[in-house]
C-alpha positions as CSV (number, residue, x, y, z in Angstrom):
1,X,-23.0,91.0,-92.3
2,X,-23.2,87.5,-92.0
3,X,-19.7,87.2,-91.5
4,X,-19.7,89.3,-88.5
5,X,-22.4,86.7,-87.0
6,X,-20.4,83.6,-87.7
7,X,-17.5,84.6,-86.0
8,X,-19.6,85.5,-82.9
9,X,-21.2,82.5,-83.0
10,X,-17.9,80.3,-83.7
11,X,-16.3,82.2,-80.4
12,X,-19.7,81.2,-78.6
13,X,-19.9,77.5,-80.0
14,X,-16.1,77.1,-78.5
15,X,-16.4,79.2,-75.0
16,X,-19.1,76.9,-74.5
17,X,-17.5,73.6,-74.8
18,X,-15.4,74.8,-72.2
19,X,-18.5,75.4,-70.3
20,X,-19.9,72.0,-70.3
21,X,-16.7,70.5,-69.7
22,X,-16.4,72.3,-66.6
23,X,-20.5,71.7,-65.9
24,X,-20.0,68.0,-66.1
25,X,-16.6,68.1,-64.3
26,X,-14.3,66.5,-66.6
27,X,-11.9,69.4,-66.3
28,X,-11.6,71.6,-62.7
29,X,-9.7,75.3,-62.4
30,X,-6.1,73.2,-62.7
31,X,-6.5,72.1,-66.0
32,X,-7.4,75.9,-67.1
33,X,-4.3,77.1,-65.6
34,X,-2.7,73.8,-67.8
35,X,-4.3,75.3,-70.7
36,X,-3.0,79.1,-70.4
37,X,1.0,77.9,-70.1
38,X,0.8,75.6,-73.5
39,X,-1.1,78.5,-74.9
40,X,1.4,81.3,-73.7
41,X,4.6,79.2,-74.2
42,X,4.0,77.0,-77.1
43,X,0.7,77.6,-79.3
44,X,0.4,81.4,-79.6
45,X,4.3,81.7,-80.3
46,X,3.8,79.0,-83.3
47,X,0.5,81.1,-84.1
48,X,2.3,84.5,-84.4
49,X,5.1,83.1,-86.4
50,X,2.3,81.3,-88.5
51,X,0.5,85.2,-89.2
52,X,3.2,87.4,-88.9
53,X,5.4,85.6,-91.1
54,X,2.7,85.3,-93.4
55,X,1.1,88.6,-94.0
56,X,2.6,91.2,-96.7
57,X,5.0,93.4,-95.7
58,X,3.5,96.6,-97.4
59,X,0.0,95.9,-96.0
60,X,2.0,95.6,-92.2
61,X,3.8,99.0,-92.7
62,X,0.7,101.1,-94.6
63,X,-1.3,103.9,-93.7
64,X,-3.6,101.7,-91.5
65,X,-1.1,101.0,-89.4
66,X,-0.8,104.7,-88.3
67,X,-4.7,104.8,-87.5
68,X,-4.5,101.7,-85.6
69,X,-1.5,102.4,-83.1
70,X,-3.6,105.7,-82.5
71,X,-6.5,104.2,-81.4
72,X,-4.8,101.6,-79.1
73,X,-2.5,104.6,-77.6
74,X,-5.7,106.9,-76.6
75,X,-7.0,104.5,-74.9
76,X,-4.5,103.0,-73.1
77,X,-3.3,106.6,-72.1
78,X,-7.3,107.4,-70.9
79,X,-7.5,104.2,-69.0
80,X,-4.0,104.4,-67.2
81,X,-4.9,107.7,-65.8
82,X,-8.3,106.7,-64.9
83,X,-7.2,103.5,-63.5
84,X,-4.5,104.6,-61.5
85,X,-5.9,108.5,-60.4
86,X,-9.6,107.7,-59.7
87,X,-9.8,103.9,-59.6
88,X,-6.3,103.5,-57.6
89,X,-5.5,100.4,-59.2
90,X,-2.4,98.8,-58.8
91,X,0.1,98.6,-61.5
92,X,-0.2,95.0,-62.5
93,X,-4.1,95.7,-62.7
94,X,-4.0,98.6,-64.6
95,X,-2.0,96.8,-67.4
96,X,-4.9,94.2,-67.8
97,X,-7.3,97.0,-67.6
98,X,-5.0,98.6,-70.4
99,X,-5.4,95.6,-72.3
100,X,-8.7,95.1,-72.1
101,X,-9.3,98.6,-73.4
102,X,-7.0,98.6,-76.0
103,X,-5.9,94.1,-77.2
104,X,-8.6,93.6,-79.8
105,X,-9.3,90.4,-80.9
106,X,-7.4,89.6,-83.9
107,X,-7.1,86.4,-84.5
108,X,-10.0,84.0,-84.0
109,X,-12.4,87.1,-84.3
110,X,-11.1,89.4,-86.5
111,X,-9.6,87.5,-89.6
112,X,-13.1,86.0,-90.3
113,X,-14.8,89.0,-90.1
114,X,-11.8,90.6,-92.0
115,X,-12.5,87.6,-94.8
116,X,-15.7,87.4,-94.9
117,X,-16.8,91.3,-94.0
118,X,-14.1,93.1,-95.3
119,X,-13.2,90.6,-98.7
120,X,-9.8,90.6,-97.7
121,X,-8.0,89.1,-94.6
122,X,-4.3,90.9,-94.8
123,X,-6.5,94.0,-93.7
124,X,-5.9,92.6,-90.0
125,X,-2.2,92.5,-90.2
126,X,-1.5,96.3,-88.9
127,X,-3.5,95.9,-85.7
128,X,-1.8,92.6,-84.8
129,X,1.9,94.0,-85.4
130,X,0.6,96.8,-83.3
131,X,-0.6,94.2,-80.6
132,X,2.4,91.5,-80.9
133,X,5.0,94.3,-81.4
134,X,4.5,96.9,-79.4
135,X,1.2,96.5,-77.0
136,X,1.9,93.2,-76.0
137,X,5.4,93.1,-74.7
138,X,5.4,96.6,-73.7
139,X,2.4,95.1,-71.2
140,X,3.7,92.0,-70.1
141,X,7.3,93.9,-69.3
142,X,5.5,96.1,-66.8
143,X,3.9,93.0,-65.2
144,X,7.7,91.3,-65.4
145,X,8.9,94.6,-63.6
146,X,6.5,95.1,-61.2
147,X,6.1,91.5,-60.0
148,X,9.9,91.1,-59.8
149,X,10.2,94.2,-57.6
150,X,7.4,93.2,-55.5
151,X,9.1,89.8,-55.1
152,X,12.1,91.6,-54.1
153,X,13.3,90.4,-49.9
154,X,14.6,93.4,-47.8
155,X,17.4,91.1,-46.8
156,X,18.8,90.3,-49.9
157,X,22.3,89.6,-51.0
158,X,24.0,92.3,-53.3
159,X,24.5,88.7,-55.6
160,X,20.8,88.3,-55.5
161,X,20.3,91.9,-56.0
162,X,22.2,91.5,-59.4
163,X,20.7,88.8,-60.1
164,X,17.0,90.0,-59.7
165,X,17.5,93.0,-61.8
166,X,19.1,90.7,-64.6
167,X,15.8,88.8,-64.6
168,X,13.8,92.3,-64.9
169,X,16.0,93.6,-67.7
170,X,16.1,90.0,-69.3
171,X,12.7,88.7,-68.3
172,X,10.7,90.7,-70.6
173,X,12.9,89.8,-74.0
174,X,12.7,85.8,-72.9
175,X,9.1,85.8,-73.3
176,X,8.1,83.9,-75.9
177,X,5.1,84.9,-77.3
178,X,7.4,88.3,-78.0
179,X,9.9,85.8,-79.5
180,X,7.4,84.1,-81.6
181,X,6.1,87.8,-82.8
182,X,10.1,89.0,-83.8
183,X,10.4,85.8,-85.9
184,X,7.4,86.2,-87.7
185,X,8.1,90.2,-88.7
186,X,11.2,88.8,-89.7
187,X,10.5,86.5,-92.2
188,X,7.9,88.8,-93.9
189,X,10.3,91.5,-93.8
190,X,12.8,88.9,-95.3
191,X,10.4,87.3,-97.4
192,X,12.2,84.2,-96.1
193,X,10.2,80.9,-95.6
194,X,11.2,77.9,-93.3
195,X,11.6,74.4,-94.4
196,X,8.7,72.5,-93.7
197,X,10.4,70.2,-91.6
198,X,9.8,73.3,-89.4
199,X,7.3,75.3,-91.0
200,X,4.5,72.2,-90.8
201,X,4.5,71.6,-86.9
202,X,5.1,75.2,-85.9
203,X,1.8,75.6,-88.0
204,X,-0.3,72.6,-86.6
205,X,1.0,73.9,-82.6
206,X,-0.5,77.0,-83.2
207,X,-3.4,75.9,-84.7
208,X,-4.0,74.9,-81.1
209,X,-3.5,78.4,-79.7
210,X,-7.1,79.5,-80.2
211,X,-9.5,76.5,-79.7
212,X,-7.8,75.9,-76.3
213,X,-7.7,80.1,-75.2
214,X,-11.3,79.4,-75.5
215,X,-12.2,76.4,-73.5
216,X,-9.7,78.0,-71.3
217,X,-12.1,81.2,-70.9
218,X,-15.2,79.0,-71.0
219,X,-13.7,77.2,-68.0
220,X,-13.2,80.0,-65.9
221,X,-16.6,81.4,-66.6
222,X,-18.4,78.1,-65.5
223,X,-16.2,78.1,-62.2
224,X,-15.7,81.7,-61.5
225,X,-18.2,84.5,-60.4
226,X,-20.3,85.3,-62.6
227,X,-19.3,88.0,-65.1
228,X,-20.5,91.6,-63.5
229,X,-20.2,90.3,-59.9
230,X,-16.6,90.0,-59.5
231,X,-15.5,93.6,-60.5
232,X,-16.7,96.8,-60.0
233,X,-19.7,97.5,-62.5
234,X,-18.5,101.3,-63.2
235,X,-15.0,100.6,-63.8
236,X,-15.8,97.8,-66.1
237,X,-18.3,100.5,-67.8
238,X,-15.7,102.7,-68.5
239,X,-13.2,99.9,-70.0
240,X,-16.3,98.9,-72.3
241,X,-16.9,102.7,-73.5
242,X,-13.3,103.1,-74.2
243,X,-12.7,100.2,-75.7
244,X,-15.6,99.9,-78.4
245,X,-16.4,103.5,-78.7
246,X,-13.4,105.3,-78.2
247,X,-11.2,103.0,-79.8
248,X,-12.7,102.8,-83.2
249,X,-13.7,106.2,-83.4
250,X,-10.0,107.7,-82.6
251,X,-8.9,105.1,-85.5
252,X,-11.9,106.1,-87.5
253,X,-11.3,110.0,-87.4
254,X,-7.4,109.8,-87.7
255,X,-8.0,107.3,-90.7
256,X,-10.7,109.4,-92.7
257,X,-9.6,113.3,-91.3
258,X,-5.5,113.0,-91.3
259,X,-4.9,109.9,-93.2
260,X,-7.6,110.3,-96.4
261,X,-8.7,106.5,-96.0
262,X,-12.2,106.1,-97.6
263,X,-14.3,102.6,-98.1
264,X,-12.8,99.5,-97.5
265,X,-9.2,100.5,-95.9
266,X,-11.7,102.9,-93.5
267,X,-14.2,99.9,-93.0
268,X,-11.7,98.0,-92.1
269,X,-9.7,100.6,-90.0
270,X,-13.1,101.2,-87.7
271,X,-14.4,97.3,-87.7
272,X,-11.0,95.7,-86.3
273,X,-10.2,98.7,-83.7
274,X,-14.1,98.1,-82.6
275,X,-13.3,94.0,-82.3
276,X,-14.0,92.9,-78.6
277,X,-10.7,92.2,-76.4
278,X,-9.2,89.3,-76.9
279,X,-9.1,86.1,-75.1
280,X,-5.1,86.7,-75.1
281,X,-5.6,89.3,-72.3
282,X,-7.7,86.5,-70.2
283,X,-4.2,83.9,-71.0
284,X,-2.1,87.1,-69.7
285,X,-4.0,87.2,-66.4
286,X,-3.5,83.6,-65.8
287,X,0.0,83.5,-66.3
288,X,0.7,86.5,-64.3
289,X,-2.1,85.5,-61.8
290,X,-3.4,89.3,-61.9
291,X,-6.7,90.8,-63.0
292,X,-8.0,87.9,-64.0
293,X,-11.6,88.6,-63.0
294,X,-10.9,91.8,-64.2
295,X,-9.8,90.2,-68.2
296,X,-12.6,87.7,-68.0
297,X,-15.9,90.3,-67.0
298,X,-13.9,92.7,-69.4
299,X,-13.9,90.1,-72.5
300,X,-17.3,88.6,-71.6
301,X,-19.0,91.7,-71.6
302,X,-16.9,93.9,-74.5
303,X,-17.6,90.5,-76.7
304,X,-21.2,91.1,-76.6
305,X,-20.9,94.6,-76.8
306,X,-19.5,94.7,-79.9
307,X,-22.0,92.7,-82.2
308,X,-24.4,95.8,-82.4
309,X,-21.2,98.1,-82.2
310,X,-20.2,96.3,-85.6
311,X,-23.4,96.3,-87.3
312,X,-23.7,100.1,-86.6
313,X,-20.0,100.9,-88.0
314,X,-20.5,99.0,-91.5
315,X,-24.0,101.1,-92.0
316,X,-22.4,104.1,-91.0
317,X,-19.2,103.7,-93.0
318,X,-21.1,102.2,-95.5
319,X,-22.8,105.4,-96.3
320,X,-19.9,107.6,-95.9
């Protein structure tokens, strides 16, 4: 259990530098917006080749991997129709809401726990292919499509025309963090390893990706609203519900009812779908400049949610 708490309190410790540098005004909103493009286009690509290429290829394609795509699917499905027939958001909005339900935090939150919690930190490796393979650029190709469309002038040249809808087909397979994700499926797949004339600075670049999503968010948090009064309260009620109660109880049940997973590979089934959204989703809404209140109440809130959420899943698994 202690596990669980260091890796709150490291996420906490690192928000709040971010904090206090916006406090004492060394940094302003500029260099937080500086800070999400290195992260999106540099670090987190090196960070996903770093763990994707890294992890085991039968512990990516196992039975875990089935319980975690159906706990990101139900709620993204509940959550799309609920933001979009009751809470009329608009598309772009809806696919940070999406994420915010359903983009657990992997990395800087859930291989510590999965280390020091679970014993063993490969357990994490289905959710983030999940995430990086399917959630992620399925997400950010809706944002792509619906941004370029909006973008698109009434008066436009049939050349521009063409040229637009390249940039929507194309767009989404340019982006790098989708990139960085392929390469790193590939080489466990493969089993090949790069030379560490590459492998050694694409490994310190995205040890970057995490330290600075987090001063990032601790930025906006010291500059923006604070967290409850940007967004509507119910709406951001109903992302928290889905995404650490529905979530790991979808996983949980289709683990332990269809998929007869039992102890640890349950444990860790439930404790990883049940993680807090990630600060990824909070880098998304900056790049795309949408729902970015919306991403940082959502994380802020879900983050300290899911302590007792946690706890309560290892005793009850535990027991099981």
């Amino acid at each position: 259990m202690s596990g669980v708490l260091n890796g709150f309190a490291i996420l906490a410790i690192v928000i709040g530098v971010g904090i206090a540098l916006a406090h004492m005004r060394v940094v302003n909103a500029s260099a937080q917006e500086m800070l999400a493009k290195v992260v999106f286009h540099v670090a987190s690509p090196c960070l996903m080749i770093t763990i994707m290429g890294s992890a085991d290829v039968h512990t990516l394609f196992s039975r875990n991997l089935i319980a975690s795509v159906s706990g990101v699917v139900a709620t993204a499905v509940i959550h799309i129709l609920l933001a979009r027939l009751v809470w009329k958001r608009s598309g772009t909005d809806t696919v940070i809401g999406t994420f915010a339900t359903s983009y657990v935090n992997a990395g800087n939150l859930g291989i510590p726990i999965a280390a020091y919690v679970l014993g063993d930190g490969s357990v994490i490796a289905p959710m983030l292919l999940v995430q990086l393979v399917l959630l992620q650029p399925a997400g950010l190709a809706v944002i792509d499509v619906l941004q370029k469309r909006a973008g698109a002038s009434p008066d436009e040249t049939p050349a521009e025309r063409n040229r637009r809808r390249r940039k929507m087909i194309l767009g989404p397979f340019t982006n790098p963090m989708l990139i960085g994700s392929v390469i790193g499926v590939v080489l466990s797949v493969t089993g090949w390893h790069l030379p560490p004339i590459l492998n050694d600075p694409i490994d310190l670049i995205g040890g970057m990706a995490i330290p600075a999503m987090l001063i990032a968010y601790g930025i906006g948090l010291r500059l923006g609203p604070l967290p409850g009064k940007g967004e509507n309260p119910r709406y951001l009620a109903v992302i928290t519900l889905l995404k650490l109660v529905v979530q790991p109880l979808v996983a949980g049940l289709v683990g332990y009812l269809l998929l007869d997973l039992h102890g640890v590979a349950l444990l860790g089934v439930c404790v990883i779908a049940a993680l807090p959204t990630a600060q990824n989703v909070f880098t998304f809404a900056l790049k795309y400049q949408t729902g970015v209140v919306l991403a940082r109440d959502a994380i802020f809130i879900n983050t300290i949610g899911s302590v007792p959420v946690i706890v309560a899943i290892v005793a009850l698994v535990s027991s099981l």
